[in-house]
N, C-alpha and C positions, 0 to 999 in steps of 0.2 A: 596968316601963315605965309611965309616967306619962300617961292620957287627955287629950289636949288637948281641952276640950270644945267650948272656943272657934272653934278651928280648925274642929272638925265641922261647927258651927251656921253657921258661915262658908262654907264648901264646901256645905252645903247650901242656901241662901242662891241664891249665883252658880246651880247646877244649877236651883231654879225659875224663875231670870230665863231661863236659855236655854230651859229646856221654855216659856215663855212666850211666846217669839219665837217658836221654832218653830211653835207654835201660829198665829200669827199669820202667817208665811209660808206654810201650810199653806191660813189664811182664802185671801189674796191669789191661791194657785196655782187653788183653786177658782174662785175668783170668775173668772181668766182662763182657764180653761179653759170656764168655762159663756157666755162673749163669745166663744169659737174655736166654740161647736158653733153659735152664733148665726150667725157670718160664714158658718159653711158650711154650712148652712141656706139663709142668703141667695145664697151663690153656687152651691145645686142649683138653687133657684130661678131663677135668672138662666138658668144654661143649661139648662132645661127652658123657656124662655122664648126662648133663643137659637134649639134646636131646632128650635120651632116657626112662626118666621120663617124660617130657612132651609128650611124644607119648604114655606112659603108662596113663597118668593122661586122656588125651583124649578117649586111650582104655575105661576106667573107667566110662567117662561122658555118651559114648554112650551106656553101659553097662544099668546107672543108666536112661535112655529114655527110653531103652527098660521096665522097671520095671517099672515107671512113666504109661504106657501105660497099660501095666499087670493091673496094679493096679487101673487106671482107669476104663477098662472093669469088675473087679472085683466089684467098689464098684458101677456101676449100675443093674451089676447083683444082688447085694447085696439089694437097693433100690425096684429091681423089684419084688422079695422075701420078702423082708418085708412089703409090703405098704397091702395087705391083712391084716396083722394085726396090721395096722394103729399107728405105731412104727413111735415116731419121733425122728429123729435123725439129726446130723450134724458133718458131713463128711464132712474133705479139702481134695478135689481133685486135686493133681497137673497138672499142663499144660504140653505139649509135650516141651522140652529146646532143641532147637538145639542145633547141636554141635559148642562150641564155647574154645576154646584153652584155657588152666589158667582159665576157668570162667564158676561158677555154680549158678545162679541167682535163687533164690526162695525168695517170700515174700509174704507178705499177700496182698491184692487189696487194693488200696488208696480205699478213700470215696471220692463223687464230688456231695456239696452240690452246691447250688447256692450262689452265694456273697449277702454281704446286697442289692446289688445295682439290684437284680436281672437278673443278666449277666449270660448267657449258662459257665456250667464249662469248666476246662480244656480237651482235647481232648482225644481222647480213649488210652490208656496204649500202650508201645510198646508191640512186644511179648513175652516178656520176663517176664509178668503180669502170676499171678495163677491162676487155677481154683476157682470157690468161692461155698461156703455153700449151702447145699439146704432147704427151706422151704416147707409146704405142701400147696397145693392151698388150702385147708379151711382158712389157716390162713393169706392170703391175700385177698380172697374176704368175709371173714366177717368183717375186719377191714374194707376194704373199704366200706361194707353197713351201717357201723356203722356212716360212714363219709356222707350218703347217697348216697351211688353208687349202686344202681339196676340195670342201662342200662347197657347191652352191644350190642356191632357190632364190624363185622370185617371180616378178610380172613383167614384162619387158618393156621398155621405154625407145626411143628413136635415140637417148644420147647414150643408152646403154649399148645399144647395138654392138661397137666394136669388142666391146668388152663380155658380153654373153655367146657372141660366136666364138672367140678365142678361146674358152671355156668348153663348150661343146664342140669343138673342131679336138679336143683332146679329150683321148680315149679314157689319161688316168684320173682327169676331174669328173665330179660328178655334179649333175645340173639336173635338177627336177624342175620343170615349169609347171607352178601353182597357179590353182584356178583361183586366187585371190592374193592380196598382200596378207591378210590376216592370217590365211593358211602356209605360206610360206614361212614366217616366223613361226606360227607351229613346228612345221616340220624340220624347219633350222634346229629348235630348239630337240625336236626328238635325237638330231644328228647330234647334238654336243649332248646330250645325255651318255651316248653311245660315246663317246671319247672325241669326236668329232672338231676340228675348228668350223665351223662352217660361217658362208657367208648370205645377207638375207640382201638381195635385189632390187629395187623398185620405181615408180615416177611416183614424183610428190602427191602427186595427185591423189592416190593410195594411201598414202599415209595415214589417212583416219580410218582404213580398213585394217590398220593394227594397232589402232590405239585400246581393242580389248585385248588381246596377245600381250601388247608390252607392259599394260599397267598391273592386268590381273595373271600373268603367266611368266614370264621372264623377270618380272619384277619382284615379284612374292617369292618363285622358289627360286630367285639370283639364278637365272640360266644365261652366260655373257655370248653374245652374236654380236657379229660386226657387220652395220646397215649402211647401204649403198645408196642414199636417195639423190636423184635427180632434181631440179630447182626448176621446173617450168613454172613458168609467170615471171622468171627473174625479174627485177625493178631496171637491169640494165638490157632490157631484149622486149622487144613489141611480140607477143603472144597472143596465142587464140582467148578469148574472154573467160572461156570456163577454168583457165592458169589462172588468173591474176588474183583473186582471193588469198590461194596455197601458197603463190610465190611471193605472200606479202607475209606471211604466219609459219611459215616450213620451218625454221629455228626457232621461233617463239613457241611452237610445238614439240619441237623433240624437248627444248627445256621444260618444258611443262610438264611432260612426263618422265621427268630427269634424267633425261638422254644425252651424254654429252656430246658434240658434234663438232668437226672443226669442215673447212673445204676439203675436196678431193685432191690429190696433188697436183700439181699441173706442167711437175717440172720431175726427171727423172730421178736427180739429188733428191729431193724431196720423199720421196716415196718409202725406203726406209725409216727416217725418221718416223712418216706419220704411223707406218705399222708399227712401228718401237712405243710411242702414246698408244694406240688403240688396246695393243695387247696387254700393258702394266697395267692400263685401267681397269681391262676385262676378268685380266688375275686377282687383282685388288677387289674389284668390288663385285664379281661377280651378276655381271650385267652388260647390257648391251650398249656400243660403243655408234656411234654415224659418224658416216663421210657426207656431206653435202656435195654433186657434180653439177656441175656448170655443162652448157653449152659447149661442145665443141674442144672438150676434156682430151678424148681420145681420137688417134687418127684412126680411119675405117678400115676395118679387117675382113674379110671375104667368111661366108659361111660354108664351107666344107662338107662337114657331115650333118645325117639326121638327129634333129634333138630331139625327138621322140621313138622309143627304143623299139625294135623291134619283136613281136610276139610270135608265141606260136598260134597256130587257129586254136579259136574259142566257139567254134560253132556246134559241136559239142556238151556246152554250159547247157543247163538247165534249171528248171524252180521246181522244187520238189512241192504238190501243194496238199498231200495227202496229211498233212500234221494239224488240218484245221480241224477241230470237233462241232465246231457251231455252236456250244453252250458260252455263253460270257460269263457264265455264274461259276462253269468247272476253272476257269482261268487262275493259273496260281500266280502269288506274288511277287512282286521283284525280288524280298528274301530269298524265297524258296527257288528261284531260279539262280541267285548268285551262289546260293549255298551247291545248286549242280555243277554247275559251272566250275566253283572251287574242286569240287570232286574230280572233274575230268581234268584238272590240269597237272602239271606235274611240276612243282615247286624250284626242282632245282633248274630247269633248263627255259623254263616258263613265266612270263612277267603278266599283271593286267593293268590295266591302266582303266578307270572309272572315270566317268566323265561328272561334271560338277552336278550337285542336288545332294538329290536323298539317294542317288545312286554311289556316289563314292560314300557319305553318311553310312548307308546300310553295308556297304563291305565292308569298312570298317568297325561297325559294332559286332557283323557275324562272326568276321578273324581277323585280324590286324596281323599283318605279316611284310618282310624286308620286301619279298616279289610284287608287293600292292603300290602304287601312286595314286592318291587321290587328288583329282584336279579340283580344283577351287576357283571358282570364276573362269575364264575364257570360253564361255559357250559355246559346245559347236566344234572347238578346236582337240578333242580328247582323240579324234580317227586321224587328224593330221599329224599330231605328235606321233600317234603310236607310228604312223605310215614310215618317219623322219627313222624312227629306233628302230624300225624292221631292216631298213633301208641299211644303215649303218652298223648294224649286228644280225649278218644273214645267220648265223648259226644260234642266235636267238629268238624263241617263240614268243610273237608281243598276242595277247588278245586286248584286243578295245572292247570294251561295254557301253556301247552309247544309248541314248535316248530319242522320242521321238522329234522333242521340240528339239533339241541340238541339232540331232542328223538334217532336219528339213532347215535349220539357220544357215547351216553351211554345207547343204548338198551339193556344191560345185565338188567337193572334196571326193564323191563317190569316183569321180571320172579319173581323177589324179591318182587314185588306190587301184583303180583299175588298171592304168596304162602302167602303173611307177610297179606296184603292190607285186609282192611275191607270195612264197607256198605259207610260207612263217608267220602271217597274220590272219588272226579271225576276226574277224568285225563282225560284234555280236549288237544288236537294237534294241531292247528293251522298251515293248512300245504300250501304253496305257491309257494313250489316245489326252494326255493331260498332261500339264503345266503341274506337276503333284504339288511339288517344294513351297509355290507362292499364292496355293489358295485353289487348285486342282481346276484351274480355268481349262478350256477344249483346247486340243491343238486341232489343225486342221489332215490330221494325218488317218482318219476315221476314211476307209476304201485308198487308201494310197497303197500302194504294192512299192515299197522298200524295194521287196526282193527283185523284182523286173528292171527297176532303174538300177539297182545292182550289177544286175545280169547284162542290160545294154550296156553299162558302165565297163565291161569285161572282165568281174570277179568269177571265177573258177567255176565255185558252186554257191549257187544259192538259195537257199532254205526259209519256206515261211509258213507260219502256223500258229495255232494256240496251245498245243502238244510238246510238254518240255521233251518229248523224244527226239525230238530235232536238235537240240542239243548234243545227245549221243554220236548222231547221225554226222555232225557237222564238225564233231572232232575225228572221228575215224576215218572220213572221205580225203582221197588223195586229189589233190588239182593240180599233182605236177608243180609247176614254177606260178601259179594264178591264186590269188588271193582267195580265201572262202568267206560267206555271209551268210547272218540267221536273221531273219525278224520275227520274234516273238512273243506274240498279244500276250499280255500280263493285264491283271487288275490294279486299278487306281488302287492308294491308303499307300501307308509305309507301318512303323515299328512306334510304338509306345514310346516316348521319350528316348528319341530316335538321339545318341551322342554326337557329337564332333570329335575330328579327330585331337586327341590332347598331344598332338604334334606338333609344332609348325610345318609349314609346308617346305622349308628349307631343309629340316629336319628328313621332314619324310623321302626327299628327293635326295637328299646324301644318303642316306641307310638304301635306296633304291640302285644307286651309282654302284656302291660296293658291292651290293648282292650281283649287277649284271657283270660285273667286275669280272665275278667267280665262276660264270659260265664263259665254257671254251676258251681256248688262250689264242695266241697268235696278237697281230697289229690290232686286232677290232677289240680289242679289251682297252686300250687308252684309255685315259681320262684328261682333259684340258680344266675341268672346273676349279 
């Protein structure tokens, strides 16, 4: 085989020119590779420069909280100094902004009217929402009187303050302080029976002390109140721990009991508008309407006069206790006691109001009549209401029928009939020491003296016994201007195939409207329903 030598020199030739290249591509990859460790070099740089601006920018944020706060205590100090000389003004007060990296959130508060459809609006702002404007409580509740809103009731709150002293600082509103939220919706609702607009007061915090009133009471027989609640726990305010549950759930709550609710104003423009929704809704649907209040709503109004009325002595009062017999076996039955009861009253000038059970059940199978309201559900609340309708139709006679378990559910109410209560209501008990309606379980009402907590409560007269003579007794006694009370022992059982009423209770509660309607004339015969 013959050595091509040419060929070799040749092939080795080409082989140095590609090692040559290579080499050279080899320079190039270097060479960009020492420009890549350059760029990122310069881009640690960068972001260790980026770093320490956004740490600076955060310094900043928390800076601008701490002034946020400043300047909040400044402008109620500001508020508390001027309102003496009844300076109005409107102040944005911003909210506390956590700390949040890159991000400083200020804006003005949505508005949350209701939809055509009247649907609850959308749910309360995160916290990231501002403080909002303040008006003066004149300019709230004279629009509302203007709209006819005289009544109030309720439990008071620290952001209610300005707004319940404006109110009882004047002579021609009426302000009843309830011993609970749940009894203040009562007695709202007794007031708009009477023709009344009235309004129902409260902190959130209450709000589940009405969730039996609004579902089973204003809801069933459509009685429309317009509710005041306060937002403690707000998501935009650092609050005491026992807030922060209510002020996460306060609007997820009134929806749920289909309450529709929007903010409270916070701006004087505002204010008619939101009564113009409250009140179309409450004529429409005949139901209760919320304002949710914020912090720092109204500027501070001085308190003037007493909010609790003053009395004549009651020292006086007495408990008559000669009506006991001591047999439990002579005791007659709730029947045979409604049906006396029906006897002493006098139809046209006279209403009663039965409280939920077998107690409204059995007046209604004994007589069914326009002067009869049988309450349905709200336990407890049949002495509030009626308190609410005596209150708002003085020249109407209300008798309550209550029961034991009721009266001891919501005895705060004895004090409020005492202080509030006039000659026109009897507050009669019915007591048979039992739970009848759900299986005749015990109350714990066996040696309780009604009548004496009555009596310290400051009712006129008050009457207790097993002896339906007390009855007699307890319609003919005069107490002047002071409320009168009976408690008397009945035996357990009810009626044979005891009915319901074949009303609704909407029903029943309109045909009750028009019969009060027809007693006495004058402004107290309204009707707003």
């Amino acid at each position: 085989m013959k050595f091509n030598v040419e060929a070799f020199y040749s092939n080795v030739a080409v082989l140095n020119s590609n090692v040559a290249v290579l080499n050279s591509n080899v320079e190039v990859l270097n060479s960009n590779v020492e420009v890549l460790n350059s760029n990122v070099a310069v881009l640690n740089s960068n972001v260790e420069a980026l770093n320490s601006n956004v740490a600076a920018l955060n310094s900043n944020v928390a800076a601008l909280n701490s002034n946020v706060e400043a300047l909040n205590s400044n402008v109620e100090a500001f508020y508390s100094n001027v309102e003496p000389l009844k300076l109005k003004l409107s102040v944005l007060t911003l909210f506390f902004i956590p700390p949040t990296p890159l991000t400083v959130l200020i804006s003005l508060s949505p508005h949350y009217p209701l939809s055509p459809e009247g649907t609850p609006p959308s749910p309360i702002p995160s916290s990231h929402s501002p403080q909002l404007f303040m008006i003066q409580a004149k300019e709230f509740v004279e629009a509302a009187r203007s709209f006819g809103f005289d009544w109030y009731t309720g439990v008071p709150c620290s952001f209610l303050t300005p707004f319940i002293n404006y109110v009882i600082n004047d002579p021609q509103l009426t302000y009843i302080s309830a011993a609970n939220e749940g009894d203040a919706v009562a007695i709202a609702a007794g007031a708009t029976i009477a023709g009344k607009y009235a309004v129902v007061m409260m902190q959130n915090s209450g709000l589940g002390n009405t969730v039996n009133p609004l579902t089973s009471l204003t809801y069933i027989f459509r009685i429309p109140l317009l509710v005041i609640c306060t937002l403690r726990g707000d998501p935009n305010l650092q609050d005491e721990p026992q807030h922060e549950l209510m002020g996460q759930i306060t609007d997820k709550l009134l929806e749920t009991m289909t309450v529709p609710w929007e903010f409270f104003p916070t701006d004087a423009a505002e204010i008619e508008p939101v009564l113009r929704r409250a009140i179309a809704y409450m004529k429409k649907e005949h139901r209760p309407y919320a304002l949710i209040m914020r912090k720092g709503t109204i500027a501070s109004h001085p308190l003037t006069r007493s909010s609790i009325p003053k009395r004549e002595d009651n020292s006086d009062a007495h408990i008559q206790q000669s009506f006991f017999r001591g047999n439990q076996e002579q005791r007659i039955s709730r029947n045979q006691a409604l049906a006396r009861i029906m006897e002493l009253v006098d139809a046209e000038n006279t209403v009663i109001i039965a409280t939920t059970g077998y107690t409204g059940r059995e007046l209604f199978a004994s007589k069914d009549s326009a002067n009869h309201l049988y309450m349905v559900g709200s336990m407890g609340c049949a002495s509030s209401m009626a308190l609410g309708l005596s209150l708002a139709r003085k020249n109407l006679k209300v008798v309550v029928i209550d029961g034991d378990g009721a009266a001891l559910m919501r005895m705060g109410n004895f004090a409020t009939i005492g202080t509030y209560g006039g000659a026109n209501l009897i507050h009669i008990l019915l007591d048979n020491e039992v739970h009848d309606s759900t299986g005749a379980q015990a109350t714990v009402s066996f040696g309780i003296s009604f009548a004496k907590i009555a009596e310290a409560c400051g009712y006129g007269v008050t009457l207790a016994g097993d002896d339906p003579a007390l009855l007699d007794v307890l319609f003919t006694a005069d107490t002047k201007t002071r409320p009168k009370f009976a408690h008397l022992k009945i035996r357990p059982g009810t009626l044979e195939k005891l009915p319901r009423p074949n009303l609704t209770p909407e029903a029943v509660l309109q045909r009750f409207i028009k019969h009060i309607q027809k007693v006495g004339t004058g402004k107290d015969t309204g009707n707003n329903q």
